[in-house]
C-alpha positions in Angstrom: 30.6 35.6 -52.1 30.1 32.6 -54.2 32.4 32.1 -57.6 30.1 32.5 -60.7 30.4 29.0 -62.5 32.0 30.0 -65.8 35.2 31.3 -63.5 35.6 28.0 -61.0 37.2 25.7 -63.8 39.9 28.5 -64.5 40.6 28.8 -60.7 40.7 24.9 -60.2 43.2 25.2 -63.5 45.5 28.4 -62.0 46.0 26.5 -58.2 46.8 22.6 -60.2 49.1 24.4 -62.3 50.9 26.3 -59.3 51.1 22.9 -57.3 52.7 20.9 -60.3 55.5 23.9 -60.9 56.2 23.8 -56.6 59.8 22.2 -56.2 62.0 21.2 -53.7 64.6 24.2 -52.5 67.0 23.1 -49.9 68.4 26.0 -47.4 71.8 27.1 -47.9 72.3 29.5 -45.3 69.4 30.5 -42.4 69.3 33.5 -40.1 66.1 33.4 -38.8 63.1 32.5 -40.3 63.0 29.0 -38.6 64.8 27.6 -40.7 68.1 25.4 -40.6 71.2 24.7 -43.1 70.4 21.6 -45.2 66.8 21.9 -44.7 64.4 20.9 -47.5 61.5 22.9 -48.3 58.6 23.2 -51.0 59.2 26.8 -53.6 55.7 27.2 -52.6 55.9 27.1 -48.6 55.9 30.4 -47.3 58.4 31.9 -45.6 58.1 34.7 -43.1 61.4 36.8 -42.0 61.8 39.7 -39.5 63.9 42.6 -40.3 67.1 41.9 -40.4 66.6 37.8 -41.3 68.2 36.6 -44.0 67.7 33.3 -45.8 69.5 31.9 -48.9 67.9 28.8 -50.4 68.7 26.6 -53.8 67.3 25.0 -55.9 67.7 21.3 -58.0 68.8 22.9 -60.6 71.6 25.0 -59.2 68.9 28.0 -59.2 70.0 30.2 -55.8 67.6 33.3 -53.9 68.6 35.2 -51.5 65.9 36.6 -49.3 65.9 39.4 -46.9 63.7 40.9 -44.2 61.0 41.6 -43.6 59.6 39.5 -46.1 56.6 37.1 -45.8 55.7 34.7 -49.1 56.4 31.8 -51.1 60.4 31.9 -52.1 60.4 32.5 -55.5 58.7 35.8 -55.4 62.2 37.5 -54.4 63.9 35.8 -56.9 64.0 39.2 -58.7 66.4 40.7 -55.7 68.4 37.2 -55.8 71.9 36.0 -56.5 72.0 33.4 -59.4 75.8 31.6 -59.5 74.3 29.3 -62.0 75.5 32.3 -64.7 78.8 31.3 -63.6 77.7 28.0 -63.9 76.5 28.6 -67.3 79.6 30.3 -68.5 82.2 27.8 -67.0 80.3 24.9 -69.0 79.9 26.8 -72.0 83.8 27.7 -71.9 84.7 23.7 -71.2 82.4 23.2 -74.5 84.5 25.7 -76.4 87.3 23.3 -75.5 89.6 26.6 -74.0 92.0 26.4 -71.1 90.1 25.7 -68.1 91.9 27.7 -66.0 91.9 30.8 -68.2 89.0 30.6 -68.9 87.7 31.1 -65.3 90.3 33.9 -64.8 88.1 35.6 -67.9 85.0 35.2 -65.4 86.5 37.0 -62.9 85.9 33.8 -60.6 89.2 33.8 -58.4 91.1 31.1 -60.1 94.0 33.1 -60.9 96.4 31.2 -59.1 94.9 27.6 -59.0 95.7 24.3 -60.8 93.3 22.1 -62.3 92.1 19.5 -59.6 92.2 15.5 -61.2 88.9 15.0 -58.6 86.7 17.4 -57.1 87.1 16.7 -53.4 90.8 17.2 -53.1 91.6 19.9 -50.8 94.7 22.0 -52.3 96.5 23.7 -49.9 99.2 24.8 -51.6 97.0 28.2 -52.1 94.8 30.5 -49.9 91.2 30.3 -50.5 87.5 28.3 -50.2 87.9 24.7 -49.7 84.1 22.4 -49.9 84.1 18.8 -48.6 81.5 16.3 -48.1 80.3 15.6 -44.3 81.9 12.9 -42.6 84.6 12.8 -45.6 88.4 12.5 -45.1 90.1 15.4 -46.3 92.8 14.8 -48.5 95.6 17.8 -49.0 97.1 18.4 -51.8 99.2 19.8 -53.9 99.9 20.4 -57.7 103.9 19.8 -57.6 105.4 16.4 -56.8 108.9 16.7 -57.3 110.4 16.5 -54.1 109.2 15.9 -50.8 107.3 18.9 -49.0 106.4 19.0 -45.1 103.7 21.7 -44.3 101.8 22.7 -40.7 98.1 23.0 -40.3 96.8 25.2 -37.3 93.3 26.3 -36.5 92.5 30.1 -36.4 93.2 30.7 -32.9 96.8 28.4 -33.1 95.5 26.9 -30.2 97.3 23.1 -31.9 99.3 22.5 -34.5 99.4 19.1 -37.0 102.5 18.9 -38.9 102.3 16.8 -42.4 105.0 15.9 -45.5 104.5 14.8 -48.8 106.5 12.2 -49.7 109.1 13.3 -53.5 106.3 12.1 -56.1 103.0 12.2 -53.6 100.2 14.7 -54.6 97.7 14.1 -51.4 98.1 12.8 -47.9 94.9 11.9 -46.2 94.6 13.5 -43.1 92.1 12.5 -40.1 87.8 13.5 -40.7 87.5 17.3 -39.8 85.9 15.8 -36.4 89.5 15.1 -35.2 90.5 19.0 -35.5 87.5 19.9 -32.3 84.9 20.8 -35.8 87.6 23.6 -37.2 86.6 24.6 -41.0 89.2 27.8 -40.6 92.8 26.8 -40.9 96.1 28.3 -41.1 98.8 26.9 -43.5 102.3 27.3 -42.8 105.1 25.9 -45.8 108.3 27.2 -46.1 107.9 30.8 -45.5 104.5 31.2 -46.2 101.6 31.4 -44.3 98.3 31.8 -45.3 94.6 30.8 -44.3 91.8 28.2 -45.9 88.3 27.6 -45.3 86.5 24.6 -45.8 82.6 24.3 -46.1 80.7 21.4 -44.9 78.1 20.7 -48.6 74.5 20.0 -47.7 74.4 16.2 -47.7 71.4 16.7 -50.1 72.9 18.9 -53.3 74.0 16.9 -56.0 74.8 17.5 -59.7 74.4 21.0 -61.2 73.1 22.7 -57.7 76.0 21.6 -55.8 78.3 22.7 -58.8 76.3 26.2 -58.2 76.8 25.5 -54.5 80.1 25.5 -54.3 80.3 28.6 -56.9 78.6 30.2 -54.1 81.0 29.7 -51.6 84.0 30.5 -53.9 85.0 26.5 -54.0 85.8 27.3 -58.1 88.9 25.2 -58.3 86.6 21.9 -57.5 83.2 23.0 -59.1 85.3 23.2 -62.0 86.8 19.3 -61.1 82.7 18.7 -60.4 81.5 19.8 -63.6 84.6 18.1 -65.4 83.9 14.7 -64.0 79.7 15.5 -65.0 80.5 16.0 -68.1 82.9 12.9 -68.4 79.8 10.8 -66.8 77.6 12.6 -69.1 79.9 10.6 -72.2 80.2 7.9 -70.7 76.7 7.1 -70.9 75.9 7.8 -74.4 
């Protein structure tokens, strides 16, 4: 059936508008769907996922959905059943802004920093506590740790303690670089042994295509809080800088 006249220019107006608003959303985490981790895809693509599929996809401005089969449609319309870590986001800035303790304030949040130090830069990997680790592909890790005072020797194993790498900080040295994750056969789950202690990290590769306030959001996501907060410190220390 052919569109009266009078309703055409309303259409054409409805289907611009939707193509100007489409953004880029990059894929966090596929299962299914055809899609892969990193992948970069318009809001107004469609996506199709069988039951049990599950995609999770962000966007440029740290804006993260979670979709589950079966679903078939552009992203955004399960946005209302999403996750959003940009409220985390949101309330570690506006705490930084309020000029409180860094650290307690993300304790108030609730976001798993009880027992962390403030990070000088955001890709440091601490090891001196349990947790989420986030590093850049193709980046050396450096470990290390809050205390300088005297030296400190401590052994990284992978999660079956199939090898074992032993380190030391030198008295007065925060971070020892260590070889490119390639070196450890791809491991991203380690064990830490130092002194008596023994405990396990995880680091997470970042999408080599977040940047700014979605891979702050990003790395809230995977529970990296100790160096989102670093990330958003140095932002906002950019931020001055150019003013």
């Amino acid at each position: 059936m052919k569109l009266p006249r009078r309703i055409a220019p309303a259409l054409v107006l409805a289907l611009s508008s939707i193509s100007v608003t489409a953004a880029p959303l990059i894929v966090v985490d596929a299962r299914g769907g055809g899609l892969k981790n990193g992948q970069k895809i318009d809001s107004a693509q469609p996506i199709t996922l069988k039951e049990g599929e599950r995609v999770t996809l962000i966007s440029q401005e740290g804006k993260t959905v979670t979709l589950r089969g079966k679903f078939s449609g552009p992203p955004m319309m399960g946005a209302g059943v999403a996750t959003d870590p940009k409220q985390a986001l949101v309330g570690l800035v506006g705490t930084r802004n309020a000029k409180t303790d860094t650290v307690g304030a993300v304790r108030s949040l609730g976001l798993g920093l009880s027992r962390a130090v403030p990070l000088p830069e955001p890709w440091l990997i601490d090891v001196s506590t349990p947790g989420e680790r986030c590093l850049r592909p193709g980046q050396q890790p450096i470990w290390w740790r809050p205390e300088v005072g005297a030296s400190q020797k401590f052994t990284l194993l992978p999660i079956d303690q199939s090898w074992r790498v032993d380190f030391e900080w030198a008295a007065g040295q925060h971070g020892i670089p260590a070889p490119p994750l390639a070196k450890f056969d791809g491991q991203t789950v380690f064990m830490i042994r130092m002194g008596e202690r023994e405990y396990g990290i995880t680091v997470h590769l970042v999408p080599t295509n977040l940047d700014g306030s979605a891979l702050a959001s990003w790395m809230i996501e995977k529970g990296c809080m100790q160096q989102a907060d670093a990330l958003l410190r140095q932002m906002q220390r950019d931020q001055a800088a150019t003013k």
